[in-house]
C-alpha positions in Angstrom: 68.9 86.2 112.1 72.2 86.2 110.2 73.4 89.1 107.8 75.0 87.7 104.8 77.6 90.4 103.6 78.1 90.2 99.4 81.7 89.7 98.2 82.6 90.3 94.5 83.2 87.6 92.8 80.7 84.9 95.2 77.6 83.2 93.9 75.4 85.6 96.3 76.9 88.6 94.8 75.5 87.8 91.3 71.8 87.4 92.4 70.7 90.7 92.1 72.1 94.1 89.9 72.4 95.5 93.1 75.7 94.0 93.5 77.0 95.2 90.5 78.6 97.7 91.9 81.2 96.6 95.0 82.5 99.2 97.7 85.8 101.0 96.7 88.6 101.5 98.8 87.0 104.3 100.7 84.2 103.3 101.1 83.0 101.4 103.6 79.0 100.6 102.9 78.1 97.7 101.6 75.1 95.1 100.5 73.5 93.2 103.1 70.8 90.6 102.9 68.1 90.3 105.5 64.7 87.7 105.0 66.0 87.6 101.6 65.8 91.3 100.9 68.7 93.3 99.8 70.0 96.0 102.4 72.2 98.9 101.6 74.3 98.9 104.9 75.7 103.2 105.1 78.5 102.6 107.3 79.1 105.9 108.8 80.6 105.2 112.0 83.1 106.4 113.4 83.7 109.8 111.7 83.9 111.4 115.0 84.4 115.0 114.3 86.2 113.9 111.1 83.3 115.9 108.3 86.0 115.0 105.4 85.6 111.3 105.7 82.3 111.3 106.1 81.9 113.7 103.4 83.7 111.3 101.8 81.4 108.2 102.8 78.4 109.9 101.6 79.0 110.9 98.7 80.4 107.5 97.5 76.9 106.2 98.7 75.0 108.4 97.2 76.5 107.8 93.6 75.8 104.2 94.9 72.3 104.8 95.6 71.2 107.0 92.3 72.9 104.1 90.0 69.8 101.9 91.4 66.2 101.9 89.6 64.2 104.3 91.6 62.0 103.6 94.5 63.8 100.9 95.1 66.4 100.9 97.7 66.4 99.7 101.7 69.3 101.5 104.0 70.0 101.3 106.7 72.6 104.6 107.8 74.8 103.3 111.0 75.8 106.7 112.4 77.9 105.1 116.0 80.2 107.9 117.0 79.7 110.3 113.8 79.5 114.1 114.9 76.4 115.6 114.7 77.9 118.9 113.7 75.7 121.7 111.7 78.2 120.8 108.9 77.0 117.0 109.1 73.7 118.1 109.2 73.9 119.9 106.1 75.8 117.2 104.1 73.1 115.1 105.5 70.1 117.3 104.0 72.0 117.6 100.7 72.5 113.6 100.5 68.7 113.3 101.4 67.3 115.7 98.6 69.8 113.9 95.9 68.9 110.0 97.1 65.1 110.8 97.5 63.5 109.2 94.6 65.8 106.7 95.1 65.2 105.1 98.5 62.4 103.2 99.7 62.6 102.8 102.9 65.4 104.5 105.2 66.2 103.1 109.1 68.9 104.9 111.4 71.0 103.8 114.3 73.7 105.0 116.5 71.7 107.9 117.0 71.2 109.2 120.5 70.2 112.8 122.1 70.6 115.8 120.0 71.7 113.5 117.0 68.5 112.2 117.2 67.1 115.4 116.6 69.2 116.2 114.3 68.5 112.9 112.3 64.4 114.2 112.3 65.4 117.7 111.1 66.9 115.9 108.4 63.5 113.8 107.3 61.5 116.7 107.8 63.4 119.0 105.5 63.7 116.1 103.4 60.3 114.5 103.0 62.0 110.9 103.2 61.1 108.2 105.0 63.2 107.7 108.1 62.7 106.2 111.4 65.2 105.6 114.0 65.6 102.5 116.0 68.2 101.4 119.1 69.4 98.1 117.6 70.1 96.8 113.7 68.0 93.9 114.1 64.7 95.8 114.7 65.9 98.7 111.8 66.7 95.6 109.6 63.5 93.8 110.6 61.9 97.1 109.7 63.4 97.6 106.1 61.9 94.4 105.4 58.4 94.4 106.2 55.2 94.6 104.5 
């Protein structure tokens, strides 16, 4: 299956109000679309042991995420080589409680070991629906079932 990836400006990115609002120069989540359902991709990769960017990255998606109607967004959070440090943790907790009534369904990858548990800490504390998954396909297959 192919991810289509919204661009300002194209006839997919006028589809849906999702699109309305494109990623900024810092951030680097955007809009997919999978089986014709619309996908917020949380690109957080990469952030090492770098908390201010993904400080950053999070809260530029989660002023992203609480602009949508509620109950009503699909994410998928890519966190490849992103420190799992108690700081993250905590940003992550905090993001969760703020985008809860805002997310419908929530898929994780790039998460491995103690991340992993870090990642179900975060749920837990958070009452939100997360599950974790080894590969985007089967998240994004996931996101967009019944």
């Amino acid at each position: 299956m192919k991810v289509s990836v919204f661009k300002p400006g194209s006839e997919s990115a006028t589809l849906t109000p999702f699109q309305s609002i494109p990623p900024g120069p810092i951030m680097k989540s955007r809009w997919l679309r999978w089986n014709d359902h619309d996908i917020l991709y949380q690109d957080f990769t990469g952030c090492r042991s770098d908390l201010a960017a993904l400080e950053g990255e999070v809260r530029a998606v989660d002023a992203l995420i609480t602009r949508q109607p509620r109950g009503s967004v699909r994410a998928l959070a890519d966190l490849t080589d992103t420190t799992a440090s108690a700081g993250a943790v905590q940003l992550f907790k905090h993001s969760a409680s703020e985008t809860r009534p805002f997310i419908e369904r929530q898929a994780l990858i790039g998460i491995h070991g103690m991340k992993r548990y870090a990642a179900q800490t975060v749920a837990l504390f958070a009452g939100q629906p997360m599950k974790v998954f080894d590969t985007r396909e089967a998240a994004l297959d996931w996101l967009v079932s019944p």
